[in-house]
Each structure stands twice: as structure tokens, then as C-alpha cells.
C-alpha positions in Angstrom: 1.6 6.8 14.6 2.4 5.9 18.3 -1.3 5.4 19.3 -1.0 3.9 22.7 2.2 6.0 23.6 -0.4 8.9 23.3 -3.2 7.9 24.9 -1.0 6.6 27.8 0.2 10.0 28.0 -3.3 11.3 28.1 -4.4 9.3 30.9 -1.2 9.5 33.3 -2.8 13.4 33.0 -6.7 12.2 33.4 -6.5 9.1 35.8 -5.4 11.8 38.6 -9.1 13.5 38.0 -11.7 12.3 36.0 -12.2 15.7 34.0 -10.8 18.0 32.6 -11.8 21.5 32.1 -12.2 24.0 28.9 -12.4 27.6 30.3 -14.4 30.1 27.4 -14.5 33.6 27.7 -16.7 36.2 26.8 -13.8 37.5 24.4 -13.6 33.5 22.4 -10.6 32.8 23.9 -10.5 28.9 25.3 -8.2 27.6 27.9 -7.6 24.1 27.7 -7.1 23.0 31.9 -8.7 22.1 35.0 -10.5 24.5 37.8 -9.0 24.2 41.2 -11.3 26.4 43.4 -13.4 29.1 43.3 -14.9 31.9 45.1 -17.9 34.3 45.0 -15.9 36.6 42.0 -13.7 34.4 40.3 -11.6 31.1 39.4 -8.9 29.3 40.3 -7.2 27.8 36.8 -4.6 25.4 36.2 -4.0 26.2 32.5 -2.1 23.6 30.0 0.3 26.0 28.5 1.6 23.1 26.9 1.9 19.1 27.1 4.1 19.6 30.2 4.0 23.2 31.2 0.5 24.2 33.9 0.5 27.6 35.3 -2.1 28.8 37.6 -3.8 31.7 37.2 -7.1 33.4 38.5 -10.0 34.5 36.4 -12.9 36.9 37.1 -16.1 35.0 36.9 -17.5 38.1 34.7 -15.3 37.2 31.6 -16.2 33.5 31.7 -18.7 32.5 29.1 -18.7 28.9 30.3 -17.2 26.3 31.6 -17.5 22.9 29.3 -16.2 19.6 31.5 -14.8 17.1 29.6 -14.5 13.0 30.6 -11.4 11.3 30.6 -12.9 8.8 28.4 -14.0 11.5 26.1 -10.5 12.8 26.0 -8.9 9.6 25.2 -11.5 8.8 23.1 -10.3 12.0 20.9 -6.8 10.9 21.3 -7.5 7.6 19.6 -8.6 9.6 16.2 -10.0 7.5 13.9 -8.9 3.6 14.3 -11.5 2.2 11.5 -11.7 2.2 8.6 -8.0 1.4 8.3 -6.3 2.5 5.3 -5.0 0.5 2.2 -1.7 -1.1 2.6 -1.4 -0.5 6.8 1.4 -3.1 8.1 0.8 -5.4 10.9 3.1 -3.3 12.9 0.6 -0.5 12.9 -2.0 -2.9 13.2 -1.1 -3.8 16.4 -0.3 -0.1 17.2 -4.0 0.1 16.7 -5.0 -3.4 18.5 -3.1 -2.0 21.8 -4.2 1.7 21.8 -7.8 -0.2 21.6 -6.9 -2.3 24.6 -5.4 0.2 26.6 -9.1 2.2 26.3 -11.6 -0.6 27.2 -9.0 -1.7 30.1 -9.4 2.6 31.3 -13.0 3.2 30.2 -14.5 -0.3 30.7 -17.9 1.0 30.7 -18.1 4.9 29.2 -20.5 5.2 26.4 -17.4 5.3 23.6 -16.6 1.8 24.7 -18.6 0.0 22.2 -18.0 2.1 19.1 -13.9 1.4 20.8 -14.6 -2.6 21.0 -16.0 -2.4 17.2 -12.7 -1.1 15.9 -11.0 -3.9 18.4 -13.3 -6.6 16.4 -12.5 -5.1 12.9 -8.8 -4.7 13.4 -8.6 -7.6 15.0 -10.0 -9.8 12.0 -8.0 -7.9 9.1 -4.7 -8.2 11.2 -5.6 -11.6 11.0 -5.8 -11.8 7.1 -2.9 -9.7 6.8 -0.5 -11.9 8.9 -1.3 -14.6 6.7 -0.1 -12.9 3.9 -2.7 -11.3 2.3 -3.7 -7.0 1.7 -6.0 -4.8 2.4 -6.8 -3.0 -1.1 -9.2 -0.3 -2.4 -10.6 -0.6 0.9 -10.9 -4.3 0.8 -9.8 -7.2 2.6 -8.0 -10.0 -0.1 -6.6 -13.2 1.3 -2.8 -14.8 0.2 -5.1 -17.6 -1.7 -6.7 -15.1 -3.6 -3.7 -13.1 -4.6 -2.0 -15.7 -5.6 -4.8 -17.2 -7.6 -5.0 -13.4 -9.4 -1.6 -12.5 -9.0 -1.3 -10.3 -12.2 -4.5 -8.5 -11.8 -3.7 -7.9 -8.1 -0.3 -6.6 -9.3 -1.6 -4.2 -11.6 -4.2 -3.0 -8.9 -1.4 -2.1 -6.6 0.7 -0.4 -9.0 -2.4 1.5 -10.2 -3.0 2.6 -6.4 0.8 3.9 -6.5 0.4 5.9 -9.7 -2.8 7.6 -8.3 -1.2 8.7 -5.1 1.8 10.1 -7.1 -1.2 12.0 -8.9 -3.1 13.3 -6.2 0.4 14.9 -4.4 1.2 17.0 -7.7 4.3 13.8 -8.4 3.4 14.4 -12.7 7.3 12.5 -13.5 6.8 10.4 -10.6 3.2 9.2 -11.2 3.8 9.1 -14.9 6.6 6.7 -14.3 4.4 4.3 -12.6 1.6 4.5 -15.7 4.5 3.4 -17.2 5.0 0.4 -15.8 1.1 -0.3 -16.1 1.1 0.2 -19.6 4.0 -2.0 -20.2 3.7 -4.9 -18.5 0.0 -5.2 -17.6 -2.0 -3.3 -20.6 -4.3 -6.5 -20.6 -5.3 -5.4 -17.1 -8.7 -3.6 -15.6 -6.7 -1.3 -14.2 -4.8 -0.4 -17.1 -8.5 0.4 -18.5 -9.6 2.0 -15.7 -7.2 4.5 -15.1 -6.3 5.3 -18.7 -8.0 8.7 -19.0 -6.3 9.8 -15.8 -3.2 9.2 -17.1 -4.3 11.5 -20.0 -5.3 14.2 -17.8 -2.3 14.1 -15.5 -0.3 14.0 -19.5 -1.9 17.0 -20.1 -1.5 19.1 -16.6 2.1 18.0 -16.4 2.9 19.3 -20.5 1.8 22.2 -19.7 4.2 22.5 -16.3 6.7 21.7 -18.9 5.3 24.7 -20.9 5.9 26.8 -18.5 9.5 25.7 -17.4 10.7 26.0 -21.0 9.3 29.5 -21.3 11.0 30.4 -18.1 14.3 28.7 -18.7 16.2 31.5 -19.4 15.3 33.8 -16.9 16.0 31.0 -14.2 20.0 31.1 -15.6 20.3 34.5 -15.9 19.4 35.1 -12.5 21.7 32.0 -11.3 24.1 33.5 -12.9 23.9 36.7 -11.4 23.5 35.6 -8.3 26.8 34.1 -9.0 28.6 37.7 -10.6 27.1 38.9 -7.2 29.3 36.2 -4.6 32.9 37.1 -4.0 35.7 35.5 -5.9 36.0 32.6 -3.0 32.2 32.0 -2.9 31.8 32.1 -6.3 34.1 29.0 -7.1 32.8 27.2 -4.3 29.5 28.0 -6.0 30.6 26.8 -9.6 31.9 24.0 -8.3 28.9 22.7 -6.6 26.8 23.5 -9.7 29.2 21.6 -11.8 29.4 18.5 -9.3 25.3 18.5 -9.3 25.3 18.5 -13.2 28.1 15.8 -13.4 25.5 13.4 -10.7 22.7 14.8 -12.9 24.0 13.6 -16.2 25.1 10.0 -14.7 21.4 9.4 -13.8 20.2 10.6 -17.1 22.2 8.3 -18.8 21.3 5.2 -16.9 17.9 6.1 -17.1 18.1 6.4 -20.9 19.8 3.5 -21.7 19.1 1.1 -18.5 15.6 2.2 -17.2 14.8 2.9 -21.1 12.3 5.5 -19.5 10.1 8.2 -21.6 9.9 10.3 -18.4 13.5 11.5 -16.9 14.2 12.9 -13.6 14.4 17.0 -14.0 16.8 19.6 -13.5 15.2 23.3 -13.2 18.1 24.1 -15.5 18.5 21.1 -18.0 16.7 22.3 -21.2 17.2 18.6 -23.0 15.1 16.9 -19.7 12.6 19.4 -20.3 12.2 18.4 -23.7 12.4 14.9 -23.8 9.8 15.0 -21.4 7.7 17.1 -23.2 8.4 15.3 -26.2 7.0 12.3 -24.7 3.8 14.1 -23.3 2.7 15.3 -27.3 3.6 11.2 -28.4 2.0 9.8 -25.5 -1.0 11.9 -25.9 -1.9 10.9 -29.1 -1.3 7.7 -28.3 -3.5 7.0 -25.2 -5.9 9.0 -27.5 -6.9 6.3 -30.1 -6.7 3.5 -27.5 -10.4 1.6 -26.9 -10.7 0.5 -23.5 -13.7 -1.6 -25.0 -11.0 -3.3 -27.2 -8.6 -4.7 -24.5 -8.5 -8.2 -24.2 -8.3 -8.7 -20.3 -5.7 -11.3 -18.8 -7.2 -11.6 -15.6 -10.1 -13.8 -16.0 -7.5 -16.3 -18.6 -5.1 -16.1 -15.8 -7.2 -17.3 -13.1 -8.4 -20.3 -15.0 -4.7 -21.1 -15.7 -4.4 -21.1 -12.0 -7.5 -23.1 -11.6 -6.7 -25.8 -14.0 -3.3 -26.3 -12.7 -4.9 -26.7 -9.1 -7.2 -29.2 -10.7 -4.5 -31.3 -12.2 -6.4 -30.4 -15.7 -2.6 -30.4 -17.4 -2.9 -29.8 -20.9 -5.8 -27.0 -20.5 -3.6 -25.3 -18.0 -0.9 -25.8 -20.7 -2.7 -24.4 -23.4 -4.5 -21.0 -21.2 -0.4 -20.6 -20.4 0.9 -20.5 -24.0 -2.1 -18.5 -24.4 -1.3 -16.0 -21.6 2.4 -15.6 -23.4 1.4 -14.7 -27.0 -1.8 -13.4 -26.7 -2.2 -11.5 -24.1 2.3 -11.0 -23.4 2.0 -11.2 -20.0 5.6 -10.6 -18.3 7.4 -13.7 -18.4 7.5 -13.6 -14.0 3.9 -14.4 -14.2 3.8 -17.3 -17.0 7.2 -19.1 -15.4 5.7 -18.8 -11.9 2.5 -20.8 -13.5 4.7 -22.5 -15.5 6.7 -23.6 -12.3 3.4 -24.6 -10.7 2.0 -26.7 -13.2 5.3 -29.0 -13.9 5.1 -29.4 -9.6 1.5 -30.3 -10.0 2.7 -33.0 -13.2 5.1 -34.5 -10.6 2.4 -34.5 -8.1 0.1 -36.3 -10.7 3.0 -38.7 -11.7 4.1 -39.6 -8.2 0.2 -40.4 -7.5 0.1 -42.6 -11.0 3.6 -44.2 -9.6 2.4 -44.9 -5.9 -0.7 -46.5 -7.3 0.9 -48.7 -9.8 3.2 -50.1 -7.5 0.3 -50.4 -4.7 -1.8 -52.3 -7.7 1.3 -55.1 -8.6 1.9 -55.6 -4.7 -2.1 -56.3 -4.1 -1.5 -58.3 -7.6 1.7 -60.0 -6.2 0.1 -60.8 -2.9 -3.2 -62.0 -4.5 -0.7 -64.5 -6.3 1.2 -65.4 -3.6 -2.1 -66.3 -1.6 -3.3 -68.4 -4.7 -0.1 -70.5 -4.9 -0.4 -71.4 -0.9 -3.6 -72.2 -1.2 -2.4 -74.5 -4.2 0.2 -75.6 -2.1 -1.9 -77.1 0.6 -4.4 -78.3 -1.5 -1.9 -80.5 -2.4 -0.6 -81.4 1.3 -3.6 -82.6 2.1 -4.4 -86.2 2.0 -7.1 -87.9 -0.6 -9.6 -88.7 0.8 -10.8 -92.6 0.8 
């Protein structure tokens, strides 16, 4: 979303005059435009016919309802749309499309009434771009810092792949969405989010089975009418037709077969025509169902809180309880192994950090040591240089 590039657009048109006009007649048509003159029957219109075409025209006073006169702050104000609250997961690079659209109306409208909801936005954008440069997100509407994500890098994982799989929801993506609820189950089922969003998963199970109902009962009438569309091409048309199908089916089978045995998925990628797809897929709806069905959310031991302390500990220098929470991430709770080896990785830099500390002041104590000898043996030494006294 190109932001400034519209509302500089917008005010090449409005910076000429400071308003612009909306003609509406008596019949409820609108004219978006500007009035150029008028005279004791009628007006003078230049209408936007579209973002670069104006034509003139003239129009009898008698079919004008009103006349509504709108600001070129008002106009650009629209244009904006709506620059807070941002969404989840914006980049910086639309951040700052934002930042400069914001600009580019307090440097036009310095003083018009919208200016202070405008420098608001400014303020808000302004901090979270902030937070986001620095490497950390903006999730379920909330700003999280890098320290924080990586303090609760599982739990933040799982959140973000949870966010995926209900997007793929909302848009109708069942395989798509279900592929992602995958993921969650599999590698963070000790996760709130997992919880959370378990009986969605069961309802989106049960929408998408029966989809897959319906394609199955309607299988056959989908290749008898390919293939009379086919009977119906000419001989020439026909092969070229075949042949396409038969390339598709070849690409088709390829992917099934690496996501079988490599992705090791319960929900394939489907062909219209592929009956086995269909029920595979189905197939894994009935198993999955009865699965999700006699899970206790109440039950699930949650990682999260475990995993933070590991983090914690580590930071502390706490070793061997940020040893033992880790062991206890890996075969309680089965966290993937990326999460235990990156704590893992962490706490064996924090050892050498510890040791280097115990090294440096070792050596600091035997040189203090060594130079309080060395001081005690000159002092020794000209006790002795110096003459009896009588």
C-alpha cells in the first residue's frame, strides 16, 4: 500500500484549490468535482470522470439537491485510511510507508482539525517501528520485544504458527490451514496455543470432511463431463488436451509422493479428479476427529513457563538448574530438538563465561598474592640493609 504516493497524488489535485466539490442531484446521482462559475439558472462543473480525465459540463440549478464542499485536508485525510491500529506482522518497510504518508499530512495540513488524530498515528507508528527494527513483532495486536521472544522463543513460535493456521481458516484454505495444525500439534502440543485453538481445528476437520463428502459423491460426474468435453474437441485438440491432462497428473503424482514419504503429511494437496487424494484426506479427517476428541486441554502439561525458567537460569549463571529444566524440556515435555540445542548452545557459552570469570580471578588473586610476597621480601631485604643501631 503506496500511502504517500496517494496522498501526494491527492494534493498535487487539492493544493491548486482548497476544496473540492460533491455535486447531488435531486435524482441521487453524485458528481465527484469542483464548481467553476455559476449563474442565476445553473452551474458550471468540472466533473472527475476519472483520476485524470475532467470534463466540464453545465447543470440546471433545479436538479441540484446540494452542493457538499469538501477540505483538502478532509480529502487527504480519507486518502490516508486507517494508519492505526497497525496489523499483526506489518514490516518495517510498510511502517515507514505509514511514517511518511503521516508526515507528508502534518507538513500539508499543519493545523486542520485531523492533524492531531494524524500526529497520534505518527506517535504510535513511530514507537512500534522502533520495537520492530530491533527485532522484535507485533502479535495478536501486541507489541513483543527481541528479548522477550527470545526469552519465550517456543511459546512465541507456536503463537505465530497458530495465527497462520487461523488465517488459512478464515479464507476457506481447509488443506492449507489443516497443514499448519499440523505443525502445531507436532512440534508444540505442550503449547497454549495448541490448547487454545484445538476445537477450531475440530470444526474446520469437520467443515472440510464434509467438502470431501461432497467431492467424492461428485467424482464421477466431474470425469464424465471431462471426458466429454474431450469426445467433443477435434482430433488435434483432443491430443493436445490428453497430453496436458496427462503431463498435470505426471507433476501431480511427483508431489504426492514427496509429500507422502518426505513431508510425511496426513493432508495432501488435491486434484478435482484424484479419487485416492480425496480419500486419504478424508481418511485422515474421521482419524483425526476422534482423536482431537478425547484430548483434555486441562491435561496438557505446558512448556512455556519450563522454558522460560531454562532461559532464566542460564542468564543467571544458575548451571545445573538450567541443566536439569533442559533435560526436562527434552523428555518431558519433547520439545523439537532446535529449541533444546539453541538452550543448550546458550548455557555451555554462559559455562565458558563463568569459567573465564573463575580463570581471570584466580590469576588476578596469585598476582595480588605474588606481589604481596614480593613486597614482603623487599621489605625484608632492607630491613636488613640498614645499619644496627648503637
Amino acid at each position: 500500500m503506496k500511502l504517500h504516493r496517494t496522498l501526494l497524488l491527492l494534493t498535487g489535485i487539492c493544493t491548486s484549490s482548497l476544496t473540492a466539490d460533491t455535486i447531488i442531484l435531486k435524482t441521487g446521482d453524485q458528481y465527484e468535482g469542483k464548481v467553476l462559475s455559476e449563474d442565476a439558472s445553473s452551474y458550471l462543473v468540472e466533473i472527475n470522470v476519472t483520476k485524470s480525465i475532467r470534463d466540464e459540463r453545465r447543470i440546471p440549478k433545479d436538479k441540484v439537491k446540494e452542493i457538499v464542499k469538501t477540505s483538502a485536508a478532509e480529502k487527504n485525510f480519507k486518502a490516508l485510511g486507517q494508519l492505526t491500529p497497525t496489523p499483526d506482522g506489518l514490516s518495517i518497510e510498510h511502517y515507514n510507508e505509514r511514517i511518511k504518508a503521516a508526515k507528508d499530512f502534518l507538513r500539508l495540513h499543519p493545523r486542520e482539525k485531523q492533524s492531531e488524530a494524524v500526529k497520534a498515528s505518527l506517535a504510535t507508528l513511530e514507537k512500534e517501528a522502533e520495537v520492530i527494527t530491533d527485532g522484535g513483532l507485533k502479535l495478536d495486536g501486541k507489541l513483543i520485544p527481541a528479548s522477550d521472544i527470545e526469552s519465550d522463543a517456543y511459546e512465541i513460535d507456536a503463537r505465530l504458527l497458530a495465527a497462520d493456521f487461523v488465517a488459512l481458516a478464515k479464507q476457506g484454505q481447509h488443506q492449507q490451514s489443516l497443514r499448519k495444525w499440523e505443525t502445531l500439534e507436532n512440534d508444540y502440543g505442550a503449547s497454549e496455543a495448541y490448547a487454545k485453538y484445538l476445537p477450531l481445528a475440530a470444526r474446520i476437520m469437520s467443515a472440510y470432511q464434509k467438502y470431501l463428502d461432497t467431492q467424492l459423491k461428485t467424482l464421477d460426474a466431474r470425469l464424465e463431463k471431462r471426458q466429454s468435453v474431450l469426445t467433443s474437441l477435434s482430433d488435434n485438440d483432443r491430443s493436445r488436451a490428453e497430453r496436458t491432462i496427462s503431463l498435470k497428473k505426471a507433476k501431480y503424482e511427483a508431489l504426492i509422493e514427496k509429500e507422502e514419504k518426505e513431508l510425511r503429511t496426513r493432508w495432501l494437496t488435491l486434484d478435482p479428479y484424484d479419487e485416492d487424494a480425496l480419500k486419504y484426506n478424508h481418511r485422515s479427517t474421521e482419524t483425526e476427529l476422534k482423536a482431537l476428541s478425547k484430548v483434555d486441554t486441562s491435561s496438557i502439561k505446558m512448556a512455556g513457563p519450563t522454558y522460560r525458567k531454562a532461559y532464566t537460569a542460564i542468564n543467571d549463571g544458575e548451571v545445573e538448574e538450567a541443566s536439569k529444566l533442559i533435560r526436562e524440556l527434552s523428555s518431558s515435555y519433547r520439545l523439537p530438538e532446535k529449541y533444546t540445542s539453541k538452550l543448550t548452545t546458550q548455557l555451555e557459552e554462559k559455562e565458558a563465561e563463568i569459567a573465564a570469570a573463575e580463570k581471570k580471578a584466580e590469576e588476578e588473586k596469585a598476582a595480588k598474592e605474588l606481589e604481596a610476597l614480593e613486597a614482603a621480601k623487599k621489605a625484608e631485604e632492607d630491613a636488613k640493609k640498614k645499619p644496627a643501631k648503637p
